[in-house]
LOVEX-714609 format. One record per residue (C-alpha): residue in three letters; x, y, z. Coordinates in steps of 0.25 Angstrom, whole numbers. Last residue first. Example, Ala and Ser with C-alpha at 12.3 -4.5 7.8 and 13.67 -1.06 7.14 Angstrom:
# LOVEX-714609
+------+-------+-------+-------+
! code !     X !     Y !     Z !
+------+-------+-------+-------+
!  SER !    55 !    -4 !    29 !
!  ALA !    49 !   -18 !    31 !
+------+-------+-------+-------+
This chain:
# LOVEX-714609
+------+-------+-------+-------+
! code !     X !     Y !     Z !
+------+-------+-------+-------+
!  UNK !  -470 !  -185 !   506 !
!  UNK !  -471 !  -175 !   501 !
!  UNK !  -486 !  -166 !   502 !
!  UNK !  -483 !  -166 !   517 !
!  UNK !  -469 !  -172 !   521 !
!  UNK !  -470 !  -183 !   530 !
!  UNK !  -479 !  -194 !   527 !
!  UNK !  -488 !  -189 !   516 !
!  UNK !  -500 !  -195 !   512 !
!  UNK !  -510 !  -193 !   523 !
!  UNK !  -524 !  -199 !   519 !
!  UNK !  -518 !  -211 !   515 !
!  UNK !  -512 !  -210 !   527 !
!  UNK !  -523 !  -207 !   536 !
!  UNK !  -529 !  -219 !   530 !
!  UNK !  -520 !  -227 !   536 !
!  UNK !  -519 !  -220 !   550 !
!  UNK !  -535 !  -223 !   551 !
!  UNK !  -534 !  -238 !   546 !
!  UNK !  -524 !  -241 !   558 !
!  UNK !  -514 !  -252 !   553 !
!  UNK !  -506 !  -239 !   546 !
!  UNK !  -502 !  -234 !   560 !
!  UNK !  -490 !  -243 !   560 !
!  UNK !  -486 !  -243 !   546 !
!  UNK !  -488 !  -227 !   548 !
!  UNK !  -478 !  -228 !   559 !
!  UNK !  -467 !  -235 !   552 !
!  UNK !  -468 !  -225 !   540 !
!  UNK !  -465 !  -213 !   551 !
!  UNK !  -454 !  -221 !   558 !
!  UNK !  -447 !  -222 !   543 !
!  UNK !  -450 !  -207 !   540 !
!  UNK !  -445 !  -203 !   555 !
!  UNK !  -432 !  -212 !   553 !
!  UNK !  -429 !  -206 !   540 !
!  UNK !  -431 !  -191 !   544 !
!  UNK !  -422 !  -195 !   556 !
!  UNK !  -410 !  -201 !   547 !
!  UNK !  -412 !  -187 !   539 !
!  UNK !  -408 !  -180 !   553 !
!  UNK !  -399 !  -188 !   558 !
!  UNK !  -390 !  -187 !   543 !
!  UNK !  -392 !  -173 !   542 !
!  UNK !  -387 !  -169 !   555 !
!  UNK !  -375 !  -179 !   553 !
!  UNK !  -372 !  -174 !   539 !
!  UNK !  -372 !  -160 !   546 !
!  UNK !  -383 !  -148 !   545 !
!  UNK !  -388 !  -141 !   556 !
!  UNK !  -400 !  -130 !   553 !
!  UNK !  -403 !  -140 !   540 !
!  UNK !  -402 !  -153 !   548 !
!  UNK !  -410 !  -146 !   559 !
!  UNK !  -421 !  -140 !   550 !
!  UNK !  -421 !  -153 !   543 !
!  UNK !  -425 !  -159 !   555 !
!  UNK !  -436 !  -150 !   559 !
!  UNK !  -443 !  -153 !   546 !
!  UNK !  -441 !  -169 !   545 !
!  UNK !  -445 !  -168 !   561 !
!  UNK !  -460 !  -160 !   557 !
!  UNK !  -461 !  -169 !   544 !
!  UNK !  -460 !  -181 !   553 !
!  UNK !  -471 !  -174 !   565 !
!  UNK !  -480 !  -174 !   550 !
!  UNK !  -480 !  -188 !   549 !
!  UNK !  -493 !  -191 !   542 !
!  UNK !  -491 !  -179 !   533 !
!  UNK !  -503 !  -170 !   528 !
!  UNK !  -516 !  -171 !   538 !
!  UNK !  -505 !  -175 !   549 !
!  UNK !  -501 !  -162 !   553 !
!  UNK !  -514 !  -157 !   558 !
!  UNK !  -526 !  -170 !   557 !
!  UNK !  -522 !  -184 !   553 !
!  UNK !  -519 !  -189 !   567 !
!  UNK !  -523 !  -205 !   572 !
!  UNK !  -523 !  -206 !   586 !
!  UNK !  -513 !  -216 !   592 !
!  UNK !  -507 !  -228 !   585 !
!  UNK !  -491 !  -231 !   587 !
!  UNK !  -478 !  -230 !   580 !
!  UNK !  -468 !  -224 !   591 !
!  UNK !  -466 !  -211 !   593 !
!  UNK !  -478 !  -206 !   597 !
!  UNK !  -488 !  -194 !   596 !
!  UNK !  -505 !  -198 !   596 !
!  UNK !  -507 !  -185 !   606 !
!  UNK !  -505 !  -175 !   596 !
!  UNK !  -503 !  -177 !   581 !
!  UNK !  -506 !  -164 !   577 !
!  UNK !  -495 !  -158 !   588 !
!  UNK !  -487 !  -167 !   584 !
!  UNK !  -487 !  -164 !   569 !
!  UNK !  -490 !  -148 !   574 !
!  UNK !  -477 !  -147 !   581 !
!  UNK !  -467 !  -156 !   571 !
!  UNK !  -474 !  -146 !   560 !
!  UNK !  -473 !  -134 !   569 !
!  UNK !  -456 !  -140 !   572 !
!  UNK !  -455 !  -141 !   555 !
!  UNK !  -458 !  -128 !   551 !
!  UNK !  -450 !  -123 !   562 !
!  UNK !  -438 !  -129 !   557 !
!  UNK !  -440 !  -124 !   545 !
!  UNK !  -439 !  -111 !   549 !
!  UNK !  -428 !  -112 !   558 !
!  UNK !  -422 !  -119 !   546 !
!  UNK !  -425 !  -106 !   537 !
!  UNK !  -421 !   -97 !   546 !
!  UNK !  -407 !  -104 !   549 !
!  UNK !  -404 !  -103 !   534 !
!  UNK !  -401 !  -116 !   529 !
!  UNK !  -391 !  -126 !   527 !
!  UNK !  -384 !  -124 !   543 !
!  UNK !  -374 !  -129 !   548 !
!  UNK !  -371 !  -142 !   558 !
!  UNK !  -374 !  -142 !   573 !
!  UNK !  -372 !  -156 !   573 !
!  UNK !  -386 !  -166 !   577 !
!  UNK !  -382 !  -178 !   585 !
!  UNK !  -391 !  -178 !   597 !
!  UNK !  -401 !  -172 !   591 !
!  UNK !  -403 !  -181 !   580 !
!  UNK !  -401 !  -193 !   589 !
!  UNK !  -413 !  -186 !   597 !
!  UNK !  -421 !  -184 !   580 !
!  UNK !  -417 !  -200 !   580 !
!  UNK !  -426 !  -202 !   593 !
!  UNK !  -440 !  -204 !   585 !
!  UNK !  -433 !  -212 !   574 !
!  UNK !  -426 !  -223 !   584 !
!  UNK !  -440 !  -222 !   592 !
!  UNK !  -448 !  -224 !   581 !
!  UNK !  -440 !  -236 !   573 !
!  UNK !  -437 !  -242 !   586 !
!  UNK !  -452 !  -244 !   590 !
!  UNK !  -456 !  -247 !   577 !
!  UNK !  -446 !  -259 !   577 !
!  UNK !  -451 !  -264 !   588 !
!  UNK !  -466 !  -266 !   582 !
!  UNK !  -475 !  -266 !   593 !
!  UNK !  -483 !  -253 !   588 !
!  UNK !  -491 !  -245 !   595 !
!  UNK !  -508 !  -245 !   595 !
!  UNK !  -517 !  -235 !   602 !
!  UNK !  -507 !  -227 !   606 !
!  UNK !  -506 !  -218 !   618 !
!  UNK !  -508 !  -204 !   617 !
!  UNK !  -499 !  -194 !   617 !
!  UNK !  -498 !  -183 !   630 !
!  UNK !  -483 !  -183 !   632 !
!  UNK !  -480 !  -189 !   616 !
!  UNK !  -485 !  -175 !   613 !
!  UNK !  -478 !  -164 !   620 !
!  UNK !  -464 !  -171 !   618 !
!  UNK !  -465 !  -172 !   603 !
!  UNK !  -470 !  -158 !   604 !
!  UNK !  -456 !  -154 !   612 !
!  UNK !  -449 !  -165 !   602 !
!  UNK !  -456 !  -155 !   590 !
!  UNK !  -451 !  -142 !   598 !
!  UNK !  -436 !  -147 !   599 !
!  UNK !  -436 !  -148 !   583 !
!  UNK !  -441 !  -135 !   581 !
!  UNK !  -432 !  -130 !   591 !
!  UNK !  -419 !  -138 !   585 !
!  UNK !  -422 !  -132 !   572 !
!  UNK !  -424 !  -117 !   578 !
!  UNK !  -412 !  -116 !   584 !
!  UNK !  -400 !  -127 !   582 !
!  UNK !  -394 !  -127 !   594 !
!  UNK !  -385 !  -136 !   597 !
!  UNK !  -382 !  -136 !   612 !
!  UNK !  -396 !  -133 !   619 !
!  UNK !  -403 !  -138 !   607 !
!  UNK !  -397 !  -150 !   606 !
!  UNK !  -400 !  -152 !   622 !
!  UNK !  -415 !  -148 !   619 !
!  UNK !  -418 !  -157 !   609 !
!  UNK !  -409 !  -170 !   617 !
!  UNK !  -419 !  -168 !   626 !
!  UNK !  -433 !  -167 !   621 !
!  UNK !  -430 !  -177 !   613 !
!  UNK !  -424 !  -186 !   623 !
!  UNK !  -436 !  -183 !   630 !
!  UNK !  -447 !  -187 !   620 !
!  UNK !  -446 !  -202 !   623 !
!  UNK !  -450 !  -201 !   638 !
!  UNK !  -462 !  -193 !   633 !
!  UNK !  -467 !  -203 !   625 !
!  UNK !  -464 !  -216 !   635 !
!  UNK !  -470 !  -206 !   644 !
!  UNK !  -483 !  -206 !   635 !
!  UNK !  -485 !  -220 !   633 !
!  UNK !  -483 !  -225 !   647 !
!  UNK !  -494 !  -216 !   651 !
!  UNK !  -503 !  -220 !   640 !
!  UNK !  -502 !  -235 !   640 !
!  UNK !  -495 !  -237 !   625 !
!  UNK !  -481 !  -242 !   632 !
!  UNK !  -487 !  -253 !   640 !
!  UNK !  -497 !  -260 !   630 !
!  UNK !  -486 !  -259 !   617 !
!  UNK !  -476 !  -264 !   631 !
!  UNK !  -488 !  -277 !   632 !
!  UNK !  -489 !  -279 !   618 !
!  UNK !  -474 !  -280 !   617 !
!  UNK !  -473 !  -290 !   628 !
!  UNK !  -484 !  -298 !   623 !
!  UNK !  -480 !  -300 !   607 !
!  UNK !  -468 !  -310 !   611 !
!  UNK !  -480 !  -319 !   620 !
!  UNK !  -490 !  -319 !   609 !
!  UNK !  -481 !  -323 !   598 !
!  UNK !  -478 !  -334 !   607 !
!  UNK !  -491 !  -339 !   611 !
!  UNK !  -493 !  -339 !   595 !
!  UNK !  -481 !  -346 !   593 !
!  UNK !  -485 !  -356 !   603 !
!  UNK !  -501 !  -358 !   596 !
!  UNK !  -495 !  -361 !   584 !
!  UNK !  -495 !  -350 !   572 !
+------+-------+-------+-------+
């Protein structure tokens, strides 16, 4: 490389090194987090407020309420990732489950509501004790905190996923529609993609590496 494309490499890579430098200073770090939960926090309770659907809807509600409790007190990360393309990809899946609110129909029901209240439970203590596990080291976008491989994480790597995948299909279930079902798998899809995106970033750090050979499963424990 000549000594001008170098100098010119180094100029384009300043600006995005000095926003990596400004966004992962503490303070800024956590209101960015909290002023990315508030549409979730929101848009749940309006859907509540004039759709309904009970316990579904709770258990959903109480994961962004989690979500919310975390991202106020995270820690700031050691290392985040410059790639752009990880940025869209984590905000675009993180804010799909809004669209998903936004759009949901009332629908019918393909269960009995016991059962999905049930299920839905299941999967809003699982949301709660993922987060809960992972603690302060919460984000939405990919970045290096503390590693976790203790609660939740000692069978999936992405147990939060497996928490959302549950509630979900208690919502499409609890209100089914083509529309529901098609938001709501598209969401499944995006969380799985964003999920292997993430482990290609952490995957530079030889402790996350040998936490997923340690770790098989992604999402579903003893599946997949």
């Amino acid at each position: 490389m000549s000594t001008q494309s170098a100098a010119a490499a180094r100029t384009a890579a300043t600006p995005r090194r000095s926003f990596i430098d400004f966004v992962t200073q503490p303070a800024v770090d956590r209101a960015v987090a909290v002023i990315a939960c508030v549409p979730f926090v929101w848009l749940t309770y309006y859907r509540y407020t004039h759709t309904g659907l009970g316990i579904p809807l709770l258990a959903f509600a109480a994961g962004i309420l989690v979500l919310l409790g975390a991202m106020m007190v995270r820690r700031a990360p050691k290392r985040l990732t410059p790639n752009p393309w990880f940025w869209a990809l984590a905000f675009f899946a993180s804010y799909w489950p809004m669209l998903t609110l936004t759009f949901v129909q009332p629908g019918r029901a393909l269960a009995p509501a016991r059962l999905l209240d049930a299920v839905a439970v299941i999967g809003a203590l699982m949301l709660i004790w993922a987060r809960l596990s992972l603690g302060r080291n919460i984000g939405l976008v990919p970045a290096q905190r503390e590693i976790v491989t203790t609660g939740a994480y000692r069978y999936i790597r992405h147990p939060i996923y497996f928490g959302v995948f549950i509630t979900s299909l208690a919502v499409g279930l609890r209100a089914f529609t083509p529309r529901n079902a098609a938001m709501l798998t598209t969401q499944m899809a995006l969380f799985m993609i964003k999920s292997v995106v993430e482990e290609r970033f952490l995957s530079a750090d030889p402790q996350y590496a040998a936490y997923m050979q340690t770790v098989k499963k992604r999402w579903i424990p003893f599946v997949v």
